[in-house]
N, C-alpha and C positions, 0 to 999 in steps of 0.2 A: 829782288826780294825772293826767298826762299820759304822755305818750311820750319827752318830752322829759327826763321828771325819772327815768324808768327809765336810760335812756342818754345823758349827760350825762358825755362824755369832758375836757370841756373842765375842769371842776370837780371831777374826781376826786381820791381822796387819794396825794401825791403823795411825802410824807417822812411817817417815823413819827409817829404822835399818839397821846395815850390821851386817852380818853373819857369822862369821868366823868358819871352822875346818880346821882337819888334813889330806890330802891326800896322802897318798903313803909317807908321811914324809915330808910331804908341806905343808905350814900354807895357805888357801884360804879363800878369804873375798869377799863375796858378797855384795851388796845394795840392800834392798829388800827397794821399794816405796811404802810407806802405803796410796794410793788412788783409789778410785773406776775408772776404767777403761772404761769410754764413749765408746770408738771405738769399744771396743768390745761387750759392750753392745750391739748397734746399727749394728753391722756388724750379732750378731747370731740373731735380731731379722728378719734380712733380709733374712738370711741363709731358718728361718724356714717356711717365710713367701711365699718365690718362691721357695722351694723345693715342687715336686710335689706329695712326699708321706702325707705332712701335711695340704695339702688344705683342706678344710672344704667345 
């Protein structure tokens, strides 16, 4: 694993998909939602911005 395969914008998920494998001998299906996510946007810009080791 690389740097590249942590952030890897280019390839990211894009429209909704599920995910299926096998666990322990069990078929699991996830939903992964292929959209940019506001709240967290917005919630780590806060994070950095009143956490006191990042003030400027």
């Amino acid at each position: 694993m690389d740097f590249s395969d942590w952030f890897d914008f280019n390839n990211r998920v894009k429209q909704n998909m599920t995910l299926v494998k096998e666990v322990n001998g069990r078929t699991v299906a996830k939903q992964v939602h292929g959209s940019f996510n506001w709240l967290a946007f917005i919630f780590t810009f806060f994070y950095a911005l009143f956490r006191g080791d990042c003030k400027i």
